[in-house]
C-alpha positions as CSV (number, residue, x, y, z in Angstrom):
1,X,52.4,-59.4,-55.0
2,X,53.2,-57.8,-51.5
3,X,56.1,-55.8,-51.1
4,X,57.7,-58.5,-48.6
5,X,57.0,-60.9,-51.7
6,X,59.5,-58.6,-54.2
7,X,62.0,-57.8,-52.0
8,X,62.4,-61.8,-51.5
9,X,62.8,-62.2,-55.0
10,X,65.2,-59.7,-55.7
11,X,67.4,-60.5,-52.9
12,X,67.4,-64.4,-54.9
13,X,68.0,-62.4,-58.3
14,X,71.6,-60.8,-56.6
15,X,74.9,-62.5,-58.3
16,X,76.1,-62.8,-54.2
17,X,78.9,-65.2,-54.2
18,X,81.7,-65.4,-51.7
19,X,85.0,-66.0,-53.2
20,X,87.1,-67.7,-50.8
21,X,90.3,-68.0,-52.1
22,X,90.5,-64.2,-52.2
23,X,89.7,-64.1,-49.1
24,X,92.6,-65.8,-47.5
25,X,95.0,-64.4,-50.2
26,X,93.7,-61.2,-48.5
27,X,94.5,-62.1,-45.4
28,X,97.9,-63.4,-46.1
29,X,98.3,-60.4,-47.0
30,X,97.8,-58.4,-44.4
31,X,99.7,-60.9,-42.1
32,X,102.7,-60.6,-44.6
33,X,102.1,-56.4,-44.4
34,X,102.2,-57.3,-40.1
35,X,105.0,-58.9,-40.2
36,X,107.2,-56.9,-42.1
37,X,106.6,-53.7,-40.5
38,X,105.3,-54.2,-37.0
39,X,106.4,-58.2,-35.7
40,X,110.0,-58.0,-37.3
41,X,111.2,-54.6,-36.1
42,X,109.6,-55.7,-32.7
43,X,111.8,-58.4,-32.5
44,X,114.5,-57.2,-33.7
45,X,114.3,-54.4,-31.1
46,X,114.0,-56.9,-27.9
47,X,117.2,-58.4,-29.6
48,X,118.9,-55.2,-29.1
49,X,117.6,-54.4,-25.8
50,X,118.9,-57.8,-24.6
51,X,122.8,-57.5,-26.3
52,X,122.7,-54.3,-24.9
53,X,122.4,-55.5,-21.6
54,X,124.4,-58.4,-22.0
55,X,127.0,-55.3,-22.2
56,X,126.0,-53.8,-19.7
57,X,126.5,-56.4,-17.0
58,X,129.4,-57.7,-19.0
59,X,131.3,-54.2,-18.6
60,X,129.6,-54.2,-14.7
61,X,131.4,-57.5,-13.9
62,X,134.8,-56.2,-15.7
63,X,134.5,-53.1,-13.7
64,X,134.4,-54.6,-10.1
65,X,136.5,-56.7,-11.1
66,X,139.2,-54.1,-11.8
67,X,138.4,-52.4,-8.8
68,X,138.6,-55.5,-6.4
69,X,142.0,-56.5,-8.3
70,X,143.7,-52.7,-7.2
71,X,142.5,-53.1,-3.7
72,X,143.9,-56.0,-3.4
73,X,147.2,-55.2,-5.1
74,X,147.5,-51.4,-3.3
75,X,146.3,-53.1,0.0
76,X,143.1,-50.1,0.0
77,X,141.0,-50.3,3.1
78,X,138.7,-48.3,4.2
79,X,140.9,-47.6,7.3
80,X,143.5,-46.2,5.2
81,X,141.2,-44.0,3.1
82,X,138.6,-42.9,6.6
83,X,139.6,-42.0,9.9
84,X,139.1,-44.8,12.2
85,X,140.3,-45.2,15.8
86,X,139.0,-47.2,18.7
87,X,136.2,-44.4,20.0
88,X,137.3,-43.5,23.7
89,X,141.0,-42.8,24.8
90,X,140.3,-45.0,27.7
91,X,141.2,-48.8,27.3
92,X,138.4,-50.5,25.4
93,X,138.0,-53.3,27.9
94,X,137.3,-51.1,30.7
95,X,135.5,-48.6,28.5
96,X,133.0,-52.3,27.8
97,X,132.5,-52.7,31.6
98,X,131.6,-49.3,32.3
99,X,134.8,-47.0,32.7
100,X,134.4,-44.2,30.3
101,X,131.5,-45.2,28.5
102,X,130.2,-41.9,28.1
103,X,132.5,-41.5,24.9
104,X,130.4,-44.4,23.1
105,X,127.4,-42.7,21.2
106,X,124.1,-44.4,22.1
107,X,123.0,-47.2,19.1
108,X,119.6,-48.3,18.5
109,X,119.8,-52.2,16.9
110,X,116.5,-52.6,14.7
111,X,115.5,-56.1,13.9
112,X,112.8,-56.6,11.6
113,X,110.7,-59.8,12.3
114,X,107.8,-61.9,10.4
115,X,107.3,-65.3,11.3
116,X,111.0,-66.0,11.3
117,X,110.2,-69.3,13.4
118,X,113.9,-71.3,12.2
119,X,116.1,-67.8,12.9
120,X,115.1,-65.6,15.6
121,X,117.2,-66.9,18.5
122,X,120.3,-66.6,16.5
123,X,119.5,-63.5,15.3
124,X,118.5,-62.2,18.9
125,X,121.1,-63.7,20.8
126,X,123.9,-62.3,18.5
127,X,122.6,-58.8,18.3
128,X,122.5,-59.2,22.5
129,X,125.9,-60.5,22.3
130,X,127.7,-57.6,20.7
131,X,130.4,-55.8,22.2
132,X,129.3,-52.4,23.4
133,X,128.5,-50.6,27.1
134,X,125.0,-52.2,27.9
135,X,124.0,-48.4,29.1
136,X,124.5,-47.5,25.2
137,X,122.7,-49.7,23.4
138,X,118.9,-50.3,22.9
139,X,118.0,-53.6,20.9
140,X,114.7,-53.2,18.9
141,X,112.6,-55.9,18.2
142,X,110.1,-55.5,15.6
143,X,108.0,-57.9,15.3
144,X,105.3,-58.2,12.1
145,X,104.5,-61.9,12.5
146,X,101.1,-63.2,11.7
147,X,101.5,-66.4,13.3
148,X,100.7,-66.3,17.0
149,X,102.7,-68.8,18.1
150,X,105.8,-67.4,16.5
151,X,105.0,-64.2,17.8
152,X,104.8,-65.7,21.2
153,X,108.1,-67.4,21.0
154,X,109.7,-64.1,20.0
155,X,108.0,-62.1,23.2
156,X,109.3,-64.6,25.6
157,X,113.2,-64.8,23.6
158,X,112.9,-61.1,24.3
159,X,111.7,-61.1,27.7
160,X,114.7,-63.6,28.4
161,X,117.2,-61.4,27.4
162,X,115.5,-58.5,29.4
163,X,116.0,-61.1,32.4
164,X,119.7,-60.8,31.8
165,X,120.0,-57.1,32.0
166,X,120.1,-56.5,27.8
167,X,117.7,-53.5,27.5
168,X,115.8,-55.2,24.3
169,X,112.4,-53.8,23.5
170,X,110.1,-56.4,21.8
171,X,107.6,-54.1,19.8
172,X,104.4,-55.1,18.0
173,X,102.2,-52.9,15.2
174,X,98.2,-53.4,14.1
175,X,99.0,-53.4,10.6
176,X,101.9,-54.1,8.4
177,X,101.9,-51.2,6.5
178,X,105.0,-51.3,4.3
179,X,106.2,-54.3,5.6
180,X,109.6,-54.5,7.0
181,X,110.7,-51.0,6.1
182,X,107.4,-49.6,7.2
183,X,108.2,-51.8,10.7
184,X,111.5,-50.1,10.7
185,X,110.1,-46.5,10.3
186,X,107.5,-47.1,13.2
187,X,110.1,-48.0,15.3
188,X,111.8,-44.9,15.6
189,X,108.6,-42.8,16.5
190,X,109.0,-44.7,20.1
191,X,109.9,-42.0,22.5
192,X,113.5,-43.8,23.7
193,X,115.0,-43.9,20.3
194,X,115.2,-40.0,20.5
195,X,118.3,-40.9,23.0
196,X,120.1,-42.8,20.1
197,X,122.6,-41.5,17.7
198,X,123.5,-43.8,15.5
199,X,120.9,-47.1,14.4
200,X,122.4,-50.6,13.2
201,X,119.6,-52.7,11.0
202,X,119.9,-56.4,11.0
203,X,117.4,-58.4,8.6
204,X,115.9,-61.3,10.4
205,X,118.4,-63.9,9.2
206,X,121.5,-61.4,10.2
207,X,123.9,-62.8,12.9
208,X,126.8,-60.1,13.3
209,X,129.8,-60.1,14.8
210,X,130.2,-59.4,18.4
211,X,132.5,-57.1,17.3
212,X,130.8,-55.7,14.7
213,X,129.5,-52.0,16.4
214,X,133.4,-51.6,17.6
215,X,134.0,-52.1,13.7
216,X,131.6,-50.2,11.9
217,X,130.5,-47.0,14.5
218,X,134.0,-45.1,14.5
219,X,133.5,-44.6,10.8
220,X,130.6,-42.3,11.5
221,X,132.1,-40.6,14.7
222,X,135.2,-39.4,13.1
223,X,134.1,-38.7,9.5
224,X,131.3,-36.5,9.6
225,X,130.6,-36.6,5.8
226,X,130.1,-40.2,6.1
227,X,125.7,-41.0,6.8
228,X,125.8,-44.8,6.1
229,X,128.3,-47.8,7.0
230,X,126.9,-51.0,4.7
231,X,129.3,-54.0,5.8
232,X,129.2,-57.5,3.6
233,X,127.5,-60.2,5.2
234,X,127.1,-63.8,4.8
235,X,123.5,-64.9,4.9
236,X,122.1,-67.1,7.6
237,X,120.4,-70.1,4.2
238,X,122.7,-72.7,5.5
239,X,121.5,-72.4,9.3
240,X,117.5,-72.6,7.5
241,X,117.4,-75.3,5.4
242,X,119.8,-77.7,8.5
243,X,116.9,-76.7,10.9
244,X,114.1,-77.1,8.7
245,X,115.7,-80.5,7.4
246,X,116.0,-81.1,11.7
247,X,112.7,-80.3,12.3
248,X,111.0,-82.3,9.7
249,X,112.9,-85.7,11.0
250,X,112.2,-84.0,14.2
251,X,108.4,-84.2,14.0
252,X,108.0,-87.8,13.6
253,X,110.5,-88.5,16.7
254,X,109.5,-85.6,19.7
255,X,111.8,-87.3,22.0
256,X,114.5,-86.8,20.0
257,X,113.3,-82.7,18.8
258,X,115.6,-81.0,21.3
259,X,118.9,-83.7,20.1
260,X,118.2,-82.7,15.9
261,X,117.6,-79.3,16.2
262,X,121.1,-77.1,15.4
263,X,119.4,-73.6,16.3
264,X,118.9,-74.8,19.9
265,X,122.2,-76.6,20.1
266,X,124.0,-73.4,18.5
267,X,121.9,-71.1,21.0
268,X,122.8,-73.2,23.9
269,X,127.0,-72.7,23.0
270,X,126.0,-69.2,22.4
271,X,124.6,-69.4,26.5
């Protein structure tokens, strides 16, 4: 008998038997073991993470809470607890159209821009509209947009506002390197933003106050501990979703595009 012969039959001679039953109760086993000391304390540990920061926000929300409730009762503003006065001791309306203009500092007003097709003439036209000595302000247009017909429509909103005597500066990039904020740092390595002292930045959907540099830029003259003004705002969603609602009727009627659409009706009361 050859020794491939043997080996056969003692492998068939070998009590091998595969008990089942153990098997599994082995395995229940070691999913019981699992449980108890890795899955349990797990949970229990994302439980605690999660009442803790219930607490958190819960003690968050008490806390401004109690702080807007004593402003309100003590009548705190930031007026009372900063210097603020008009900037200029000449009278504002002739300091606006040209008198004594000298005593404003010169602002740079960045506005971010991708593809911002519903919002950019609102947000344009109020940050051309704001109360300030035109020789003192420089309006920055950054513009990010990958869609060249947006971009286009942006260029020529810009130029149009140049037509008027607003010195706006519509500026494009070849990459968008850290998006917006990235847009934002490029656009101070322009060589006419060394001129400015002070920088306002308006996201694309932002539509400030006329008033709002007359508000906000005396803060920072007078109180020369003070690097950052940050103002509440009320967003521009409402103005979005009427146009986009406008220009979806608006597509299947042309003739009537110019009628439904709210940004060029609102732009045109703006003009």
């Amino acid at each position: 008998m050859d020794a491939g012969a043997e080996a056969a039959r003692l492998w068939g001679e070998l009590p091998l038997r595969v008990d089942w039953a153990a098997v599994a109760a082995q395995c229940a086993y070691a999913w019981a073991q699992a449980r108890a000391f890795v899955v349990v304390p797990a949970i229990r540990l994302l439980v605690l993470l999660s009442l803790a920061m219930t607490v958190m926000i819960l003690l968050e929300k008490l806390f401004v809470a109690a702080v807007y409730l004593t402003v309100k009762a003590l009548g705190l503003k930031p007026e009372r607890r900063y210097r603020w006065r008009p900037i200029g001791a000449v009278d504002e309306e002739e300091a606006l159209t040209g008198g004594g203009s000298a005593a404003f500092p010169v602002v740079l007003v960045q506005i971010p821009m991708y593809n911002e097709r519903e919002v950019y003439k609102l947000s344009i036209g109020a940050a051309c509209a704001l109360e300030w000595p035109a020789e003192r302000l420089v309006i920055q247009v950054l513009d990010d947009s990958t869609d060249p017909v947006v971009k286009d429509l942006v260029e020529i909103e810009c130029k149009r506002w140049k037509g008027k005597g607003v010195n706006i500066k519509y500026e494009v990039r070849g990459n968008r390197k850290g998006y917006k904020a990235g847009a934002l740092k490029e656009g101070l390595k322009h060589s006419y933003v060394q001129e400015c002292e002070y920088i306002a930045m308006f996201d694309a959907d932002f539509q400030p106050e006329s008033d709002f540099l007359l508000r906000t830029v005396p803060f920072l003259v007078h109180n020369p501990d003070i690097a950052l003004v940050q103002t509440r705002w009320k967003f521009g969603q409402t103005h979005r979703l009427t146009y986009q609602y406008a220009y979806n009727q608006s597509e299947s009627d042309p003739t009537r595009r110019e009628e439904q659409n709210p940004v060029t009706n609102l732009q045109n009361q703006l003009n």
